[in-house]
C-alpha positions as CSV (number, residue, x, y, z in Angstrom):
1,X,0.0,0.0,0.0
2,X,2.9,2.5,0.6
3,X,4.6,1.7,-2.5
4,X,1.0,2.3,-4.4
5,X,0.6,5.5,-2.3
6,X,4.0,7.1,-3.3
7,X,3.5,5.6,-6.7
8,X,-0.1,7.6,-7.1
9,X,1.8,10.5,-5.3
10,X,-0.8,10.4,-2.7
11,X,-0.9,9.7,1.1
12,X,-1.5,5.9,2.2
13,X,-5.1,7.2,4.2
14,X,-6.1,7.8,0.3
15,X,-5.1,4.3,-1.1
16,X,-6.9,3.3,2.1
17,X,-10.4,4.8,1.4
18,X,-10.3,3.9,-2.4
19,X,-9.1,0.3,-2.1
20,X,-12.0,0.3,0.3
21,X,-14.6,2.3,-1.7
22,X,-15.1,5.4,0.5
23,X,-17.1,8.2,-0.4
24,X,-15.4,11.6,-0.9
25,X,-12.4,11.2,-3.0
26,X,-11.7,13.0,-6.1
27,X,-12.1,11.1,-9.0
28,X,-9.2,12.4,-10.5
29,X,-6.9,11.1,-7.1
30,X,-9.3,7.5,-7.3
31,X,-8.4,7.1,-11.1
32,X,-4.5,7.6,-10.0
33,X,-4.6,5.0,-7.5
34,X,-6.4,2.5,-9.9
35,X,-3.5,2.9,-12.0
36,X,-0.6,2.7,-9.6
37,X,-2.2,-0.6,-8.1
38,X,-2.5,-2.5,-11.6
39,X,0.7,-1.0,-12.4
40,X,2.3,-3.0,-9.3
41,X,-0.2,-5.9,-9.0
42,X,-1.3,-5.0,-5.7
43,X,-4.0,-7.0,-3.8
44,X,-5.8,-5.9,-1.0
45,X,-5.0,-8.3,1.8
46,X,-8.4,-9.5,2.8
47,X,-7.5,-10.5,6.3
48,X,-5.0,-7.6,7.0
49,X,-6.2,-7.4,10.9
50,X,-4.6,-11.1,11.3
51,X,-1.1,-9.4,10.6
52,X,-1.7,-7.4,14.0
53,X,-2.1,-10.6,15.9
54,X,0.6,-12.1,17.9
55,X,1.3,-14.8,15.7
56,X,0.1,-12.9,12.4
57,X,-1.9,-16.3,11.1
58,X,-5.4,-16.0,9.7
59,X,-6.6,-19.7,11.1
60,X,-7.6,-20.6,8.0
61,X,-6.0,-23.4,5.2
62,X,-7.1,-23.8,2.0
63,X,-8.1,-27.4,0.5
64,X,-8.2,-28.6,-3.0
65,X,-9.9,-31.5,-3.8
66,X,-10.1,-33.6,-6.8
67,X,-14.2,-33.3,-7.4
68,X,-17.0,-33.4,-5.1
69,X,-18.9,-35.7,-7.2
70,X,-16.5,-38.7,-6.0
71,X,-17.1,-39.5,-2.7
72,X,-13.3,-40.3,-1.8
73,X,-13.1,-36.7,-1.9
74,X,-16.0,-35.7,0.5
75,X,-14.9,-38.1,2.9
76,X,-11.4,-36.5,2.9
77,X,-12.8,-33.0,3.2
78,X,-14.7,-34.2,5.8
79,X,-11.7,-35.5,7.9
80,X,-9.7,-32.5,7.9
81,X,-12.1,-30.3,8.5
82,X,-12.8,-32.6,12.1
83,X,-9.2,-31.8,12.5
84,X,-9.2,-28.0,12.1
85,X,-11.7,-27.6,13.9
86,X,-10.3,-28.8,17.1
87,X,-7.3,-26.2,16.8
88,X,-10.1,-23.0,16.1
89,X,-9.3,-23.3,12.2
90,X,-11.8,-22.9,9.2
91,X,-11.3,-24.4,6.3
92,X,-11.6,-22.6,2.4
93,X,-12.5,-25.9,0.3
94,X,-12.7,-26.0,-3.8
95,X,-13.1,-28.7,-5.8
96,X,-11.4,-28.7,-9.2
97,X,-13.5,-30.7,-11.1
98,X,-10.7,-32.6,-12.6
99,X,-9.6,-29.5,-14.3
100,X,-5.7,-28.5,-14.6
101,X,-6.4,-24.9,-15.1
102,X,-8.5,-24.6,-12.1
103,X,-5.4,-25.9,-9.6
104,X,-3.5,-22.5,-10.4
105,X,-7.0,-20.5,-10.1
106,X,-7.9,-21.9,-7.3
107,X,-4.2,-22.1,-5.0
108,X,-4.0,-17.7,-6.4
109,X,-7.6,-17.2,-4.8
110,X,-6.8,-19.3,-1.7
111,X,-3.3,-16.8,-1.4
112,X,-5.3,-14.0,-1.9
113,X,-7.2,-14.5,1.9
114,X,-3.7,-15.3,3.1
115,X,-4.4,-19.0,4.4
116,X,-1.9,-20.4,6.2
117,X,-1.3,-23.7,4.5
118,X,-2.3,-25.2,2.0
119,X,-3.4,-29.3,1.5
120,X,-3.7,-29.8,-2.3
121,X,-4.9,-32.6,-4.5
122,X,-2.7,-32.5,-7.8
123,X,-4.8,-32.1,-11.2
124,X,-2.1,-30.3,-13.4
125,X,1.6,-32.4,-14.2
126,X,3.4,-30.1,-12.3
127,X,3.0,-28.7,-8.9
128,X,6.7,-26.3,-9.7
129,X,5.0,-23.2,-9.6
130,X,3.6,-23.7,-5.8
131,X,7.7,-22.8,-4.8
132,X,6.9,-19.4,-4.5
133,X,4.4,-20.1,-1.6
134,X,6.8,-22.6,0.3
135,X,9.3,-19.6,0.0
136,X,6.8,-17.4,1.2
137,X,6.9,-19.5,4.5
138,X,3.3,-20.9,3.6
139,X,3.5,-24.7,4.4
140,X,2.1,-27.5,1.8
141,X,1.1,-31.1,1.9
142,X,-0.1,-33.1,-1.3
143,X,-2.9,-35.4,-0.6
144,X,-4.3,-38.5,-2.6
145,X,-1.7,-38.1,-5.4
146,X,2.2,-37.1,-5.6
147,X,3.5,-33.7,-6.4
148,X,5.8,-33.4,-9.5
149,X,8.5,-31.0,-9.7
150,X,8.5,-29.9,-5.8
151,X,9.7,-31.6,-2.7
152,X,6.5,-31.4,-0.2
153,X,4.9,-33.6,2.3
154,X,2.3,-36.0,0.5
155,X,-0.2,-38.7,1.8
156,X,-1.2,-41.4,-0.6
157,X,-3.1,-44.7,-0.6
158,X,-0.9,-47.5,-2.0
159,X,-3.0,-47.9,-5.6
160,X,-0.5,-50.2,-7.0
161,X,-0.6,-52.6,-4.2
162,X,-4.6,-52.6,-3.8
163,X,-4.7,-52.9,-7.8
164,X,-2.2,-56.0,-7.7
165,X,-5.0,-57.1,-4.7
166,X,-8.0,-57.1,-6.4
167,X,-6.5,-59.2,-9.9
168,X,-5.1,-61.3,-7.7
169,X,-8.3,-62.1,-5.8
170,X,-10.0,-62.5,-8.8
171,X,-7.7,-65.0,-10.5
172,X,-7.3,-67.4,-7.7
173,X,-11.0,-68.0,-8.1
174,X,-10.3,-69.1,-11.6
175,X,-10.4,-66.0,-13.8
176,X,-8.1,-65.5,-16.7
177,X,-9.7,-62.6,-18.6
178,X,-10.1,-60.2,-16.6
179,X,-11.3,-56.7,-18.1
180,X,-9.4,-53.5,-16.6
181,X,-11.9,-50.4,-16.3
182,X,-9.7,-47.3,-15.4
183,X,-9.8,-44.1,-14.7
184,X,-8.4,-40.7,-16.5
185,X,-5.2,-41.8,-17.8
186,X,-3.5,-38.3,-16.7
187,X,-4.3,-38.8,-13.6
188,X,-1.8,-40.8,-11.2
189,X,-3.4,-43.1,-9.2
190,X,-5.0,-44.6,-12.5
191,X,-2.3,-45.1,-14.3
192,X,-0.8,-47.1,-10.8
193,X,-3.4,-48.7,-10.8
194,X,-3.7,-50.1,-14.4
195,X,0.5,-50.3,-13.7
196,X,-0.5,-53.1,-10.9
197,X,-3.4,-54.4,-13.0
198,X,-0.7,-55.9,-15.1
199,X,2.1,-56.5,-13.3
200,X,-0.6,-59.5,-11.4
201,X,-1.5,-60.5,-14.6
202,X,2.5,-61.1,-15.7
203,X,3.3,-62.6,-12.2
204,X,0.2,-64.9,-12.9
205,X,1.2,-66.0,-16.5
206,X,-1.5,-64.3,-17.7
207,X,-1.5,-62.1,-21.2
208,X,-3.3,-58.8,-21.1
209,X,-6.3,-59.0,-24.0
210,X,-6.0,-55.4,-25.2
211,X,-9.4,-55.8,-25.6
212,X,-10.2,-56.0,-22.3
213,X,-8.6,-52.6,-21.1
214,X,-10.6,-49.8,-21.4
215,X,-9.0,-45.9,-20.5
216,X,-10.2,-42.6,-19.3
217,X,-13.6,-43.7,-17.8
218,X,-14.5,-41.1,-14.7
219,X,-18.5,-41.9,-15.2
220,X,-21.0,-44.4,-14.0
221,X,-23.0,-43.7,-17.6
222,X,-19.4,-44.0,-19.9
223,X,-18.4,-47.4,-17.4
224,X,-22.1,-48.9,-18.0
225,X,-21.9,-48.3,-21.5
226,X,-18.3,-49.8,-21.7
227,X,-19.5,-52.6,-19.1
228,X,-22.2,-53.9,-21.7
229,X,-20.0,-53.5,-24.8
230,X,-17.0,-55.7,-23.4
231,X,-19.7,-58.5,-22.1
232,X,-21.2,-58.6,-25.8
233,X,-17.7,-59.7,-27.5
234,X,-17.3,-62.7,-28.7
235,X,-15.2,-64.0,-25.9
236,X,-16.0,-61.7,-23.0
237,X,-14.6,-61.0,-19.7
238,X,-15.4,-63.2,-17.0
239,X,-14.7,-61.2,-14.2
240,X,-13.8,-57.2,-14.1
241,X,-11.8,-55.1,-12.0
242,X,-13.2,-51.3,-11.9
243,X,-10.6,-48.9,-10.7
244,X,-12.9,-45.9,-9.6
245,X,-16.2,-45.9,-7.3
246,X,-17.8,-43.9,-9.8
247,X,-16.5,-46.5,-12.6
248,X,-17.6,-49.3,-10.4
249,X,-21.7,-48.3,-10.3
250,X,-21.2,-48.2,-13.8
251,X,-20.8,-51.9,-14.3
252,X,-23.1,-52.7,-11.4
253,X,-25.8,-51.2,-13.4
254,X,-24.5,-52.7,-16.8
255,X,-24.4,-56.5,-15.1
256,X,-27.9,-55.9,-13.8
257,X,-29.5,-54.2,-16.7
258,X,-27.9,-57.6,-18.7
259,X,-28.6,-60.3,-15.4
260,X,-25.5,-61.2,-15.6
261,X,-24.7,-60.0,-11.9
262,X,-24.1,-63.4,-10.7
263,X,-22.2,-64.9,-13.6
264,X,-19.5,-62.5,-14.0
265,X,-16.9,-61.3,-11.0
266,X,-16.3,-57.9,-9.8
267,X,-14.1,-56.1,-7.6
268,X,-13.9,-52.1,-7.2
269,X,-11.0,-50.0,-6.4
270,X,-12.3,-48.0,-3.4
271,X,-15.8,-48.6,-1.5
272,X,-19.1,-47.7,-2.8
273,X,-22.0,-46.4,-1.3
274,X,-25.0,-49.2,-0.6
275,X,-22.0,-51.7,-1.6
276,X,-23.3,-53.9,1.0
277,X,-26.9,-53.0,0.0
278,X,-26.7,-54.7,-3.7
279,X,-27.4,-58.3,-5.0
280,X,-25.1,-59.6,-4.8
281,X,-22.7,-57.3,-2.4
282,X,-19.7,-55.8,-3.9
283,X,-16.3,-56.9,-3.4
284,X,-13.8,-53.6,-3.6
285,X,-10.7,-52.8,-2.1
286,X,-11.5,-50.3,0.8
287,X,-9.1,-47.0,1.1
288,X,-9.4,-45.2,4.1
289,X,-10.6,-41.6,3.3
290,X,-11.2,-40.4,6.8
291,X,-7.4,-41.2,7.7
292,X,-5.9,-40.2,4.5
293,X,-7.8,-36.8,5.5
294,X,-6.5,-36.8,9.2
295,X,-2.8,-37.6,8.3
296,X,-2.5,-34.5,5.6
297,X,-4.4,-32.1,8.3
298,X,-1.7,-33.2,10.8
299,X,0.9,-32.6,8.5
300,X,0.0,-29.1,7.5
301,X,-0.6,-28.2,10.8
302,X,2.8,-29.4,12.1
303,X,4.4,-27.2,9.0
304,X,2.4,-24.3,10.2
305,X,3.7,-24.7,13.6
306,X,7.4,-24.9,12.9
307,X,8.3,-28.2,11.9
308,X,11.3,-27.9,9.2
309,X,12.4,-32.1,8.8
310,X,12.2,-32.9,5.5
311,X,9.2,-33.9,2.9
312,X,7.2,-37.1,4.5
313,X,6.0,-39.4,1.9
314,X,2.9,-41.0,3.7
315,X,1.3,-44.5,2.1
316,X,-2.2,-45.6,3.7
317,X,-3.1,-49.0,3.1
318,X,-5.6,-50.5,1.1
319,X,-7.7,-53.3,1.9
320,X,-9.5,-56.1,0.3
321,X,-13.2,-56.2,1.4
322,X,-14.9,-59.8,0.6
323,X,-18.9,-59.7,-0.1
324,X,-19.5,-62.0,-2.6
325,X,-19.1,-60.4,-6.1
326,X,-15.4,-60.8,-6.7
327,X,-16.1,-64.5,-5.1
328,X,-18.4,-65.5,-8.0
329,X,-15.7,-68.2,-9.7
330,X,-14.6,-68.7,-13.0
331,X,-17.0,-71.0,-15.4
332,X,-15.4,-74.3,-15.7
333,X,-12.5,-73.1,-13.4
């Protein structure tokens, strides 16, 4: 604001009163001031009090989550939201939609009302240009997927692992063609979990079927319409492994519009609502949402409060949740 004022040759009360719209300034010494502050790219600091409290925080972070359609996400929100709460903290939540341009939109609006940390789900391929906040002192923790191109805490669930779970689940009750439904190829987590897709199918002898493999699905209507298309080839799938809740209802919906929800296997990459509620109950392996959310809370927070060891890379387990659908063997097996 001083630079602005002595820019707009004008006192810093008068870059005061227009930056906050106050009556009785000539329009003349307003215009000036305009110009000065585009000319340096000045913001109003919307929480400006907080830099005369003791510890100049506003008690606020800002989260960034992948979509609020998927219900991984709202269970994360959820969890570190329990966790602000407890230290007096509000949380500024956005979801991105999937969308690489809205990361940077979103991170430049959450520095705007000075938050003091941010946790962040990645979108775009490169997190590089979040330096200048860790420089600025404002701490950072990656949540769901890694960061590329900067060194910050992160808290993941082990995809490959739970992927190499579920096809091997399925082929020990028989199944050799397995159909792979995944997820948005630029995204992380699908591409570790098509990655441990086939490294079980190679450690089982088993060749992939291109055929089989179907990419960037993030839909239940795209993953119902795929569903019924791979069960009407000539040789179909006898089982399926869906990498994405969303993905999953898909091909619940395709096998019962078909009745083929009893014939053909299925096991989902992370829980689905009602999963316990459908004929037959859905096999999936489980993530843990609420302690993914907890673990990146407690990490920002610990940044915020001083702590300077190095980047944490934090792997939650999956887990392999039997109900009957990915039980359903092989014909002939």
């Amino acid at each position: 604001m001083r630079d602005v004022a002595q820019l707009a040759g004008v006192g810093i009360k008068t870059v005061s009163r227009v930056v906050n719209g106050e009556p009785n300034v000539a329009a003349g010494t307003t215009e000036r001031v305009r110009r000065a502050a585009a000319e340096l790219h000045y913001e109003p600091d919307m929480h400006a009090g907080n830099l005369r409290r003791a510890d100049g925080r506003s008690h606020t972070i800002g989260l960034l989550v992948s979509s609020v359609a998927n219900p991984f996400a709202a269970h994360v929100h959820r969890a570190i939201e329990r966790v602000a709460a407890e230290r007096d903290y509000a949380v500024f939540a956005t979801s991105l939609e999937e969308d690489p341009a809205a990361e940077r939109r979103a991170i430049a609006a959450l520095s705007r009302r000075r938050v003091d940390g941010y946790v962040v789900t990645p979108v775009q391929d490169d997190q590089s240009y979040l330096r200048v906040h860790l420089d600025r002192g404002t701490p950072l923790v990656c949540i769901d997927r890694e960061p590329a191109g900067i060194d910050v805490d992160s808290v993941v669930t082990s995809n490959y692992d739970g992927a190499r779970d579920a096809v091997r689940h399925l082929v020990a009750h028989g199944h050799r063609r397995i159909a792979f439904l995944g997820d948005l190829e630029r995204i992380l987590t699908a591409r570790h979990r098509r990655a441990g897709y086939l490294d079980e199918l190679a450690s089982a002898g088993i060749a992939p079927d291109p055929a089989l493999v179907v990419l960037d699905l993030h839909d239940d209507a795209s993953a119902t319409a795929v569903t019924r298309h791979l069960l009407a080839l000539p040789n179909p799938p006898t089982a399926i492994f869906s990498s994405q809740n969303l993905v999953t209802l898909g091909a619940i919906r395709a096998l019962q519009q078909l009745g083929l929800e009893y014939d053909i296997a299925l096991v989902g990459f992370d829980d689905v609502e009602a999963g316990d509620l459908v004929k037959p109950r859905v096999s999936a392996i489980a993530q843990d949402p609420d302690r993914v959310g907890r673990l990146a809370a407690e990490r920002v927070f610990a940044r915020i409060d001083g702590d300077v060891s190095p980047a944490r890379r934090i792997v939650v387990p999956t887990q392999l949740v039997v109900r009957g659908s990915g039980e359903i063997p092989c014909p002939g097996a």
